[in-house]
TILO-807660 format. One record per residue (C-alpha): x, y, z. Coordinates in pm, 1 decimal. Last residue first. Example, Ala and Ser with C-alpha at 12.3 -4.5 7.8 and 13.67 -1.06 7.14 Angstrom:
SITE       px       py       pz
SITE   1367.0   -106.0    714.0
SITE   1230.0   -450.0    780.0
***
This chain:
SITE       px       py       pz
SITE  -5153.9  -1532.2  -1065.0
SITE  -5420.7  -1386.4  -1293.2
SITE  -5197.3  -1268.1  -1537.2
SITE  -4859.6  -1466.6  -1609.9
SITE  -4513.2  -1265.0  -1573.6
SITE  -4310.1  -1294.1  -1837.5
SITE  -3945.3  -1464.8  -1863.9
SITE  -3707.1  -1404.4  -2100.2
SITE  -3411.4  -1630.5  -2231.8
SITE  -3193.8  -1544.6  -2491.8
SITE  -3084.4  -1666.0  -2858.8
SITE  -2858.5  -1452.9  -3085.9
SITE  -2859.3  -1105.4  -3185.4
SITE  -3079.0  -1154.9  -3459.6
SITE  -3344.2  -1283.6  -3226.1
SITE  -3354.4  -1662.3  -3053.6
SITE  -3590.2  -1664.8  -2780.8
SITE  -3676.3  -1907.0  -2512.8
SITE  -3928.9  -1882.1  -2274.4
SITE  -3979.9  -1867.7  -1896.0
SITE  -4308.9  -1849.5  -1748.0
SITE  -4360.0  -1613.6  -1419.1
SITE  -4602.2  -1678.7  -1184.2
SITE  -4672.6  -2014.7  -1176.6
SITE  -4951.4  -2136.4   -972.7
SITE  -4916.2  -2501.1  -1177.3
SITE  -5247.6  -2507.9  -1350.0
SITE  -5120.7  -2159.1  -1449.4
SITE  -4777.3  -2320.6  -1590.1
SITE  -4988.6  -2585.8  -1758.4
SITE  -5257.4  -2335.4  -1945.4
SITE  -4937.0  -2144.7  -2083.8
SITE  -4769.0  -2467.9  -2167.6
SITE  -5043.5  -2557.2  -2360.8
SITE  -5112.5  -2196.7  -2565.9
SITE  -4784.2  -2177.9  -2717.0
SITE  -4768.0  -2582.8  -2791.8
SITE  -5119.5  -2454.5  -2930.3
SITE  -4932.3  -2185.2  -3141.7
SITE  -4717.3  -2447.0  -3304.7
SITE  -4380.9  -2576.8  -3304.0
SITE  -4259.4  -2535.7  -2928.2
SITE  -4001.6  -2690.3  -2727.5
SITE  -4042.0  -2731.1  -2372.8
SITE  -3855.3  -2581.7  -2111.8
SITE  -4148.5  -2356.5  -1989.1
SITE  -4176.7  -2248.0  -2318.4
SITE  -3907.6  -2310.0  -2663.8
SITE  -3811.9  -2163.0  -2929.4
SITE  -3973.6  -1863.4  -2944.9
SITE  -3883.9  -1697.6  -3262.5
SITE  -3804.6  -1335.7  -3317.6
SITE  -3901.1  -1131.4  -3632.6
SITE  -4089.2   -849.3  -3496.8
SITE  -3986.7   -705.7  -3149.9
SITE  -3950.9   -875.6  -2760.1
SITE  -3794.8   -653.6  -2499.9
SITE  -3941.7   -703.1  -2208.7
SITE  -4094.9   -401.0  -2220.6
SITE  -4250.8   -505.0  -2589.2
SITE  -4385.6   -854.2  -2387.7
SITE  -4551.3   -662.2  -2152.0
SITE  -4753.4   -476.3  -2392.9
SITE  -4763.3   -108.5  -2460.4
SITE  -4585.6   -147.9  -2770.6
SITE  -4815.0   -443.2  -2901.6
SITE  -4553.7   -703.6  -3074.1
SITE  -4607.3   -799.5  -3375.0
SITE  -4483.4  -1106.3  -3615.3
SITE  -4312.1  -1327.0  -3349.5
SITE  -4232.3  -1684.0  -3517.5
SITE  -4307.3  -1978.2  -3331.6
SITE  -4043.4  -2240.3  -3239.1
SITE  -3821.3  -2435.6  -3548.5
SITE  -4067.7  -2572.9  -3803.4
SITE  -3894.0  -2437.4  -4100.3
SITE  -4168.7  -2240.5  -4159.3
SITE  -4225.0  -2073.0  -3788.8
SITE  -4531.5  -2118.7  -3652.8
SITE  -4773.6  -1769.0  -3612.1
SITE  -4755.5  -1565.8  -3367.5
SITE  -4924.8  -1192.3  -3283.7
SITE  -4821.2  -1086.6  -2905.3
SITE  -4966.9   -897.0  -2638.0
SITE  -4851.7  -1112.7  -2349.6
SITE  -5193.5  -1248.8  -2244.9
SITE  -5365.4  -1131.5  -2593.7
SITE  -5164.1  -1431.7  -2775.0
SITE  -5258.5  -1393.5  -3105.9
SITE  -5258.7  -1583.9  -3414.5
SITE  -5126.6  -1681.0  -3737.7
SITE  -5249.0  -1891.3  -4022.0
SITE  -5036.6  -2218.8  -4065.4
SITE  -4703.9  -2200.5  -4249.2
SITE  -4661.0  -2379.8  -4551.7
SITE  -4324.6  -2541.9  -4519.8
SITE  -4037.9  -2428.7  -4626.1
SITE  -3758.3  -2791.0  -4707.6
SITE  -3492.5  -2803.5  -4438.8
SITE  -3144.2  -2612.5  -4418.8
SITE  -2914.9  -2776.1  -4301.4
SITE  -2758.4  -2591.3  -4003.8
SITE  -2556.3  -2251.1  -4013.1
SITE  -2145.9  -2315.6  -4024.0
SITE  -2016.5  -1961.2  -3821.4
SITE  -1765.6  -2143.9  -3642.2
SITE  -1586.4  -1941.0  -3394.3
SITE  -1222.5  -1852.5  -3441.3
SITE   -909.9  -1876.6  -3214.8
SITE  -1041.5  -2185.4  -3062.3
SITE  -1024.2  -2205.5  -2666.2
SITE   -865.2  -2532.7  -2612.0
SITE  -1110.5  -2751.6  -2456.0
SITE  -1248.7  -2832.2  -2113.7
SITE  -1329.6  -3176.0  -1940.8
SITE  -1638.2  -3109.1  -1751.4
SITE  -1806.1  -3266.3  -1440.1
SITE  -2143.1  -3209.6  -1346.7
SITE  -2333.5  -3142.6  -1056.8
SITE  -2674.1  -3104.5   -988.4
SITE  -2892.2  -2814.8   -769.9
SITE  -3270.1  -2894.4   -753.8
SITE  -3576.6  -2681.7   -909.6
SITE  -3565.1  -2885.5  -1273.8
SITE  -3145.7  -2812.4  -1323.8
SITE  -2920.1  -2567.8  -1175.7
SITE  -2616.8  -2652.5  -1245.5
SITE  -2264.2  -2622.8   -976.3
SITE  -1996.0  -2713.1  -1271.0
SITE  -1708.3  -2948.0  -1216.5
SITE  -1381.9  -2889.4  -1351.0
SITE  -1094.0  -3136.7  -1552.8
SITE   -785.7  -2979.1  -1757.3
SITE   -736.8  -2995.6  -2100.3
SITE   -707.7  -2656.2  -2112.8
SITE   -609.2  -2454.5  -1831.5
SITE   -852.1  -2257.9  -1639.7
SITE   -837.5  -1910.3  -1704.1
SITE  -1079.0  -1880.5  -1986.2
SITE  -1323.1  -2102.0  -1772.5
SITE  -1319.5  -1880.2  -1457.6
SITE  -1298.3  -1559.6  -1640.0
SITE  -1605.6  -1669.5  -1832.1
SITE  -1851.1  -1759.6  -1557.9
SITE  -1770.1  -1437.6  -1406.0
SITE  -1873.5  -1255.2  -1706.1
SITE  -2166.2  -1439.7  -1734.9
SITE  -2309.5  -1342.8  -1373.6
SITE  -2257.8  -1408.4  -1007.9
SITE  -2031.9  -1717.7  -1030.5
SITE  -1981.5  -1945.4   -705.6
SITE  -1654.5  -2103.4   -641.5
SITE  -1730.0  -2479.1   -583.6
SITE  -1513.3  -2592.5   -853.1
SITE  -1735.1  -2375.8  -1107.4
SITE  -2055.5  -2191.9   -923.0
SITE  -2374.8  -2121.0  -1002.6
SITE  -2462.5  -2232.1  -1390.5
SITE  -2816.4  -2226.2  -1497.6
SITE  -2898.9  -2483.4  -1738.4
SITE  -3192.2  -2377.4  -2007.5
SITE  -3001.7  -2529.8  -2282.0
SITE  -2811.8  -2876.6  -2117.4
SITE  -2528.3  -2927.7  -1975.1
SITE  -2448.3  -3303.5  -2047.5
SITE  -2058.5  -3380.0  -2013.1
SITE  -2072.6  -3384.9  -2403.8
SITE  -2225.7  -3049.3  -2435.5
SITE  -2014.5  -2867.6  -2212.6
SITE  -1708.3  -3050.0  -2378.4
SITE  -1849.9  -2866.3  -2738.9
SITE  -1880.7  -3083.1  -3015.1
SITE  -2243.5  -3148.9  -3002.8
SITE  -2320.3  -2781.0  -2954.4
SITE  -2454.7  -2513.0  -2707.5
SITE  -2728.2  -2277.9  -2682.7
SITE  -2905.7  -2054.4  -2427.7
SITE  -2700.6  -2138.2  -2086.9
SITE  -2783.1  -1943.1  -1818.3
SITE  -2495.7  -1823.9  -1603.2
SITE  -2528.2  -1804.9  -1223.4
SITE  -2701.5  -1524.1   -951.3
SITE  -3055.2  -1419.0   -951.9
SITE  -3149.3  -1480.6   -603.7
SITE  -3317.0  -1779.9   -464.0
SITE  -3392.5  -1997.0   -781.6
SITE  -3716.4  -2111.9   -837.1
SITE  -3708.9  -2118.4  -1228.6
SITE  -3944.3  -1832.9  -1280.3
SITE  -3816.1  -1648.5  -1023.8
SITE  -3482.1  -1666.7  -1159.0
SITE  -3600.6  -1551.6  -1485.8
SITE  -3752.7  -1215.6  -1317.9
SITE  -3504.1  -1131.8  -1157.3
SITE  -3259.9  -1155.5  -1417.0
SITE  -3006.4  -1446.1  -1486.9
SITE  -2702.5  -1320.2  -1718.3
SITE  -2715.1  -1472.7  -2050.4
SITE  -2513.0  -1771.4  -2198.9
SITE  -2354.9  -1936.1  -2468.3
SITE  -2165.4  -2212.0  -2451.1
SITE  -1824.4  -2398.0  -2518.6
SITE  -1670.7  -2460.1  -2228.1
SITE  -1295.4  -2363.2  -2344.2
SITE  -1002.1  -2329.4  -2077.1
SITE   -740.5  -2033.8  -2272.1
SITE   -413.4  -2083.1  -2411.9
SITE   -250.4  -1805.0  -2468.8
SITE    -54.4  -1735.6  -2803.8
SITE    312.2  -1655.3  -2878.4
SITE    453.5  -1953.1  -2730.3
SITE    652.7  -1939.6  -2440.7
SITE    671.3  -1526.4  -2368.6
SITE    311.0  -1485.6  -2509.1
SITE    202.9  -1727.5  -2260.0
SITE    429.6  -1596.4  -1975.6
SITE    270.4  -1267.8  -2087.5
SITE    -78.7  -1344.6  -2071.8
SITE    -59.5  -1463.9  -1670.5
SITE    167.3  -1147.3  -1583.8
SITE    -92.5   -971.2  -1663.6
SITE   -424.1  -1084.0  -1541.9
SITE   -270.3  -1076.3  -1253.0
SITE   -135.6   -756.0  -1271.9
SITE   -492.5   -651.3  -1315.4
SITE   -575.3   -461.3  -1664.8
SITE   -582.4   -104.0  -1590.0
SITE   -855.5    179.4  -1658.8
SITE   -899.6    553.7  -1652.8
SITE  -1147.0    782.0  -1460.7
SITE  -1034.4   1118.6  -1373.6
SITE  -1161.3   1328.5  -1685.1
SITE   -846.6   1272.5  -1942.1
SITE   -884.7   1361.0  -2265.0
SITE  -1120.1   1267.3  -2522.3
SITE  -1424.4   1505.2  -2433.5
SITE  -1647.0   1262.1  -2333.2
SITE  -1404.6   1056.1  -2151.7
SITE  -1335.0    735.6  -1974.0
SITE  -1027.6    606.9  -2028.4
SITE   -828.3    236.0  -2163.9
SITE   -571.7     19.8  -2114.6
SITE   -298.9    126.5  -1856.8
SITE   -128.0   -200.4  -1758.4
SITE   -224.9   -259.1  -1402.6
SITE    -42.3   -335.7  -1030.4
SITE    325.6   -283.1  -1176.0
SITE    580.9   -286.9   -862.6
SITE    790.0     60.6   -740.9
SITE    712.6    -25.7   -386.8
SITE    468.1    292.1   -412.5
SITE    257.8    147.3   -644.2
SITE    258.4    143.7  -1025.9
SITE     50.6    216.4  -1307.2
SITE    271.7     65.8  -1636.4
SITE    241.2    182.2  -1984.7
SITE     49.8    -14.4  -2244.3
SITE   -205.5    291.1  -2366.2
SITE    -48.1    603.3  -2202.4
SITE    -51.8    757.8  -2523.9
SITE   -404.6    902.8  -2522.7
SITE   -414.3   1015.8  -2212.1
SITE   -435.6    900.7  -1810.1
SITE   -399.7   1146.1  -1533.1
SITE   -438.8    953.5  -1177.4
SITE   -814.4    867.0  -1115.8
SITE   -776.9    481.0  -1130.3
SITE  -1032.5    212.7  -1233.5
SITE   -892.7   -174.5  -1204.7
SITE  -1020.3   -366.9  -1511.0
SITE  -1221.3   -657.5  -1493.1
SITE  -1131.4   -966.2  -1742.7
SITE  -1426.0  -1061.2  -2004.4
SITE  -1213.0   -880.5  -2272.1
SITE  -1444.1   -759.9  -2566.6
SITE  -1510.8   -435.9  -2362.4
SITE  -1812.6   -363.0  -2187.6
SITE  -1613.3   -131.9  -1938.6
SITE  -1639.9   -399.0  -1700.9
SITE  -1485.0   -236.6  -1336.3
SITE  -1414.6   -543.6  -1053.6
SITE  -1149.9   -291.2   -831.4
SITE  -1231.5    123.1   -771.4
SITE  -1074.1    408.1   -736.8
SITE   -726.9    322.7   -702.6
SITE   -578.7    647.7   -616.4
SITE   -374.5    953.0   -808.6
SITE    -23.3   1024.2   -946.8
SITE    110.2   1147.7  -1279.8
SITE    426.1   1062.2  -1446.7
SITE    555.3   1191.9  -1790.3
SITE    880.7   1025.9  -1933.3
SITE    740.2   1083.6  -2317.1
SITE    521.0   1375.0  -2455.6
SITE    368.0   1177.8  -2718.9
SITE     26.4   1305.3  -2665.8
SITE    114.4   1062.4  -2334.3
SITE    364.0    853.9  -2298.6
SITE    354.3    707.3  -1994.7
SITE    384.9    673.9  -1605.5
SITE     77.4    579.0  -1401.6
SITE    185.6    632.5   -993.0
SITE    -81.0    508.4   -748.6
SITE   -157.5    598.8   -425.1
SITE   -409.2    346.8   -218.2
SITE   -768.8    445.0   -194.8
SITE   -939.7    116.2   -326.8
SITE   -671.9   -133.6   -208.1
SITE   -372.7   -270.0   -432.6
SITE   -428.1   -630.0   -576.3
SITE    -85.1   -803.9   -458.1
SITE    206.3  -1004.8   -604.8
SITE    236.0   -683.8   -787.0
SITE    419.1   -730.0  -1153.2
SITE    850.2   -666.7  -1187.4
SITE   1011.0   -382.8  -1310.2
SITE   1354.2   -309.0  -1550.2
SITE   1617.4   -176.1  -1615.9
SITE   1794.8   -328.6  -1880.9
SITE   2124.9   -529.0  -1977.8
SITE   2323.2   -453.2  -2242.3
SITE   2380.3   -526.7  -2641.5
SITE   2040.6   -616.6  -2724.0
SITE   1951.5   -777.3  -3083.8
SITE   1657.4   -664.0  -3137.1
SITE   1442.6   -570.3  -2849.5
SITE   1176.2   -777.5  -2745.2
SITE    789.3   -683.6  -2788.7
SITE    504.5   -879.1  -2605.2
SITE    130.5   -765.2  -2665.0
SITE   -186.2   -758.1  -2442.3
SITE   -568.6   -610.7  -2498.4
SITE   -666.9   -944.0  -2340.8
SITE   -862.0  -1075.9  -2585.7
SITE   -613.1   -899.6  -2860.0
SITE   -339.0  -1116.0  -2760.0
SITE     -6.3  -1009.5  -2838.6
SITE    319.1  -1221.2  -2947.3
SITE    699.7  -1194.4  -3020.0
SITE    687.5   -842.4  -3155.6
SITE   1001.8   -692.6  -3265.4
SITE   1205.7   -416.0  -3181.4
SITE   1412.5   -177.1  -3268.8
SITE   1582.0     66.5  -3008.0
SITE   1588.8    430.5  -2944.4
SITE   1786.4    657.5  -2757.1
SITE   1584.0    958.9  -2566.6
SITE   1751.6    881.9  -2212.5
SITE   1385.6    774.5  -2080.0
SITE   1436.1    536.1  -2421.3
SITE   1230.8    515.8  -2701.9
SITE   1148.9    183.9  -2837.4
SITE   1075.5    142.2  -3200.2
SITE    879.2    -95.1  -3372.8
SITE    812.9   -141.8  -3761.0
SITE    494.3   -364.3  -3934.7
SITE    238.6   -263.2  -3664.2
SITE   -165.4   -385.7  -3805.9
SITE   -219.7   -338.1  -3421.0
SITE     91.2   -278.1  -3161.4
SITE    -94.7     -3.6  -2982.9
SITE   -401.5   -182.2  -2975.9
SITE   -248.7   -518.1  -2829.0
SITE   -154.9   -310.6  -2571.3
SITE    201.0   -304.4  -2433.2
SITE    494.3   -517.0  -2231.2
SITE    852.0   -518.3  -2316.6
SITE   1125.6   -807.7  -2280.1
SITE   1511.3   -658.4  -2356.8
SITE   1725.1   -894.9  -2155.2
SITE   1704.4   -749.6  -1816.3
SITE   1309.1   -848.5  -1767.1
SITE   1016.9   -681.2  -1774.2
SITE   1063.3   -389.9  -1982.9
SITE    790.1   -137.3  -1955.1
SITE    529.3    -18.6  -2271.1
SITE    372.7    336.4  -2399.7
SITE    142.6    383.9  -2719.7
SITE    256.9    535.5  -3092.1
SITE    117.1    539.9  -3394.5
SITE    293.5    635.1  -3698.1
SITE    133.2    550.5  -4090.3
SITE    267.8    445.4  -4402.8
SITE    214.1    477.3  -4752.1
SITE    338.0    241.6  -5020.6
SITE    425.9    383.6  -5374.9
SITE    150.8    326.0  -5631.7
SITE    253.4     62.5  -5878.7
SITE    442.1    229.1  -6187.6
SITE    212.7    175.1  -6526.4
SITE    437.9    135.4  -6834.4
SITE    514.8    419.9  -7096.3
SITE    854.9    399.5  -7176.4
SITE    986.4    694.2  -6968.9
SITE    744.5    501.7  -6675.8
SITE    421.8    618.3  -6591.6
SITE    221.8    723.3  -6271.1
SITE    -24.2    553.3  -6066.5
SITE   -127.0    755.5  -5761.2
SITE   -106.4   1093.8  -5630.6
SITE     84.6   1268.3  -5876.8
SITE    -50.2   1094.9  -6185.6
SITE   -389.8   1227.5  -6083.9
SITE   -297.9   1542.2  -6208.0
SITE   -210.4   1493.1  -6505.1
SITE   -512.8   1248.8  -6613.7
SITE   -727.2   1537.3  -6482.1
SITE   -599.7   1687.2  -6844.0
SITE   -802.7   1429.9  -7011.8
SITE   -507.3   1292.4  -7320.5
SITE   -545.6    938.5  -7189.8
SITE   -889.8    927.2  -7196.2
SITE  -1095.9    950.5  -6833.8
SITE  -1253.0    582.3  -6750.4
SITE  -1192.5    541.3  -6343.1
SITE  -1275.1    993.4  -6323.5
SITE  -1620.9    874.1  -6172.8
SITE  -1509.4    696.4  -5893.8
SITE  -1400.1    991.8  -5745.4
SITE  -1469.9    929.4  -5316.4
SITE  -1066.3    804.3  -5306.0
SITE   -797.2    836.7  -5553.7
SITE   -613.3    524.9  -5623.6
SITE   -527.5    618.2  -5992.3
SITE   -748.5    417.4  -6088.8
SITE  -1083.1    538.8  -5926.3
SITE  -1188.0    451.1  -5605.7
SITE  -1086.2    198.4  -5376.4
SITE   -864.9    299.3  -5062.0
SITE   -509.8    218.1  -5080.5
SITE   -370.3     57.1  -4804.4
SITE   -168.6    242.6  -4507.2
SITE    109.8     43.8  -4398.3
SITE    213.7     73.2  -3994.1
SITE    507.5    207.9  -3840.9
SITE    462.3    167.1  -3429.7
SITE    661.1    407.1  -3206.9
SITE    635.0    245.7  -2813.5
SITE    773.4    478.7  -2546.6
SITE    937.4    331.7  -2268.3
SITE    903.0    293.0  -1903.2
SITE   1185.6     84.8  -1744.1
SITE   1445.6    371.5  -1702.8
SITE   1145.9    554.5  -1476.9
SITE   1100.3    337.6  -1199.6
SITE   1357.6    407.7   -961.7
SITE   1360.9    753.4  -1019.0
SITE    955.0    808.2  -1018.6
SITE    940.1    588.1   -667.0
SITE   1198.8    782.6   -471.1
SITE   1056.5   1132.4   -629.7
SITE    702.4   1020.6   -513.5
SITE    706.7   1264.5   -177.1
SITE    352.2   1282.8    -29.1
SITE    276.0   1619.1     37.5
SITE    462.6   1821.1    327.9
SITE    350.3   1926.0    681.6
SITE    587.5   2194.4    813.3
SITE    846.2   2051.5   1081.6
SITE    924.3   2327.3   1345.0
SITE    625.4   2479.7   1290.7
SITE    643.5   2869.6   1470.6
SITE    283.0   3037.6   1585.1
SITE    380.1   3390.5   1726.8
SITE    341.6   3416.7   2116.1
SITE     72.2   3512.3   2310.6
SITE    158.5   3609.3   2680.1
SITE   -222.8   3581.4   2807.8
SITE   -480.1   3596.1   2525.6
SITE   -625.7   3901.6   2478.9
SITE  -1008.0   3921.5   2643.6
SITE  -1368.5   3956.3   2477.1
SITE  -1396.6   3619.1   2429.7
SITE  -1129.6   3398.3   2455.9
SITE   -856.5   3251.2   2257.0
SITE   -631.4   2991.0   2398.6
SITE   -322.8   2993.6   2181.8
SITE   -236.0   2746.1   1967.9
SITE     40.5   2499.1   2039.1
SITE    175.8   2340.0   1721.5
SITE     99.1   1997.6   1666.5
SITE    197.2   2107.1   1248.0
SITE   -135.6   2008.8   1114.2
SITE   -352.5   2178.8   1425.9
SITE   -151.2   2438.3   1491.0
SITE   -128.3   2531.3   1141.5
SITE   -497.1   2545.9   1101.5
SITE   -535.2   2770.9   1378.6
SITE   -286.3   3006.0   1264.3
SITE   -439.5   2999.0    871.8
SITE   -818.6   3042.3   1023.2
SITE   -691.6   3320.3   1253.3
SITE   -534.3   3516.0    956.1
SITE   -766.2   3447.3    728.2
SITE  -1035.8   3614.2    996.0
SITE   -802.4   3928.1   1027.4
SITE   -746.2   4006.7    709.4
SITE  -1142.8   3980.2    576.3
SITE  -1125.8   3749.5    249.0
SITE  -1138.2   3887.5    -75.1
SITE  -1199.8   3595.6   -329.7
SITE   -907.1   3578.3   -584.5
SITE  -1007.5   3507.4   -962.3
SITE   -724.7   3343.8  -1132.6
SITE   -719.3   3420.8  -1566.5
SITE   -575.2   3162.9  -1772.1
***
């Protein structure tokens, strides 16, 4: 790599460089006038030279606890032809005597001396991630991703040695796993979790494993606190801008008391290396996953058991709210606890146990990290007046029913229609469930708000709909009413959302 010097007059470097000393070091600088020599000038001297920060304390006390984490994992066979052979389906049927038959053979199903068919061997694959013991006995924390589909796991020591390992737990929520070494014959090194969130701008040390080049430690600052990366957790992440690869998955970021403040989870990059911006789960978050994982193997999570959108302007205006803050509920179930402590579909959630909740994913950190069983009430915005309701929460389930409803008899469905207010075309839906969208002008309001072919408005104004004159009605009520927005609810192939449109002529 090439270094292109900029020539710099002598004399003015040298100034810069003696003034800049002076000011660094507390030198005294001469006083420099115009046009005259300064009076018995002597040279510059720092007695103490100004020196970076000095991690070396930090990086030898912490370093034995980092590990590398070396996952086996067993490669299936793709379908294809016979012999196991991806992409040629066409060579399934070939004779015995085809001479592609011998070649073939050496990739997947060969024969026995006495003619029998010999099961393909197993392949297997090497991954590989970063962890940190947590405790003396041989306790190791990673990323669920790392771990993923693992059937072997080997520790690598800062020393080089290596130790086997298996996997207690991991929780792919939280992008969290739980390792213990087999059958440990000493005691570890190892680090504890921050009792403390660090503060934007604080140094930070991440040390890892990354491109496989173990034992590697970079340093940078806390960038930034509250980051969703639009990940399937619904925790924040903490961003940092010390050097984060592939590899550093699972290992540690730590402050200068030597103390975890985020597992390294994910990055930020274009290119697929590391641009600056990477990002840590909380050691909060943390530490709370692995005493679950530690006890049991699973977490335990607070369940609600809705779904809900994030409150626009728009929708809050619509529903006389002051700011568009809270959780709106578009669908929930007879056996969920929401349901049974009467939250209802259109319900805007502000604030659980007082503590108010900005958004959805707010919402959902409270509840997941509630415990279950356990009683809170919910802040609801209901009919322009706040209400509150208490809710005994579930156990999170692992898996989501996907059970549709009975299915009713088709009706004919009436002629359609259009709505010219919000540009749409509607006619009633067969099974009688809201009015069916079938066009949507594109330079209508409705298309910006993001209605398309093939939704169904479910309900208007709170009210559930069936025809195009419920459509029309509650239209002609919210005008009557000096509405300016009217709220309605749409379920699309996503799922079911609320969106409010503004009404002309008010």
């Amino acid at each position: 790599m090439k270094t292109i010097f900029k020539k710099v007059p002598v004399k003015a470097t040298m100034l810069a460089s003696a003034l800049s000393l002076g000011v660094v070091a507390g030198a005294t600088v001469p006083t420099l006038m115009t046009g005259q020599p300064a009076a018995n000038a002597e040279p510059v001297q720092v007695t103490t030279p100004a020196r970076p920060l000095d991690f070396t304390a930090v990086v030898k006390a912490v370093k034995p606890a980092v590990v590398s984490v070396q996952v086996k994992t067993q490669i299936s066979t793709p379908e294809g032809n016979k012999f196991g052979i991806p992409g040629f389906p066409e060579f399934r049927d070939l004779p015995k005597d085809h001479p592609f038959n011998r070649f073939f053979r050496r990739f997947g199903e060969e024969q026995e001396g006495n003619g029998e068919k010999r099961k393909p061997r197993p392949r297997f694959g090497q991954s590989q991630g970063s962890g940190f013991f947590i405790s003396d006995d041989g306790l190791v924390v990673t990323n669920h991703h790392v771990i993923d589909k693992g059937s072997e796991f080997t520790l690598v020591m800062d020393d080089g040695s290596e130790l086997e390992a298996d996997l207690l737990g991991s929780d792919e929520r939280s992008d969290l796993a739980l390792l213990r070494v087999k059958n440990p014959d000493r005691k570890f090194d190892y680090v504890r979790f921050a009792e403390e969130l660090p503060d934007v701008g604080e140094w930070v040390l991440a040390v890892g494993n990354p491109f496989g080049l173990g034992g590697t430690v970079t340093a940078g600052i806390v960038s930034a606190h509250g980051r969703d990366i639009n990940a399937r957790n619904y925790e924040s992440f903490i961003q940092i801008d010390a050097a984060v690869n592939k590899g550093n998955s699972g290992g540690p970021t730590f402050n200068l008391k030597g103390e975890v403040i985020g597992v390294n989870t994910a990055i930020f990059s274009p290119s697929g290396g590391n641009v600056g911006i990477a990002f840590a789960i909380p050691a909060e978050v943390a530490k709370d996953v692995v005493a679950d994982l530690k006890n049991g193997g699973k977490v335990k999570r607070g369940w609600l058991g809705v779904h809900i959108q994030n409150v626009s302007e728009d929708i809050a205006d619509s529903l006389g709210l002051a700011e568009a803050a809270g959780a709106m509920v578009t669908h929930t179930d007879e056996t969920a606890p929401a349901y049974k402590a009467g939250v209802q579909i259109g319900d805007v959630i502000l604030a659980v146990d007082d503590v108010p909740v900005k958004n959805t994913r707010e919402l959902a950190r409270a509840i997941g990290r509630a415990e279950p069983e356990s009683d809170v009430e919910l802040t609801i915005w209901r009919e322009d007046q706040e209400i509150k309701l208490k809710v005994h929460l579930g156990l999170f389930p692992d898996q989501v029913s996907n059970d549709t409803d009975e299915q009713t008899q088709p009706q004919q469905p009436a002629a359609p229609a259009e709505v010219e207010e919000f540009g749409l075309e509607l006619q009633a839906s067969p099974d009688g469930d809201g009015v069916a969208i079938l066009s949507v002008d594109s330079n209508s309001i409705a298309a910006e708000k993001g209605l398309a072919e093939g939704d169904v408005i479910q309900s208007v104004a709170g009210k559930k709909v069936a025809t195009i004159g419920d459509v029309r009605k509650q239209l002609s009520d919210a005008k009557s009413g000096n509405r300016k927005t009217i709220l309605m609810r749409v379920k699309t192939k996503n799922g079911v959302r609320f969106v409010a449109l503004p009404l002309k002529g008010n």
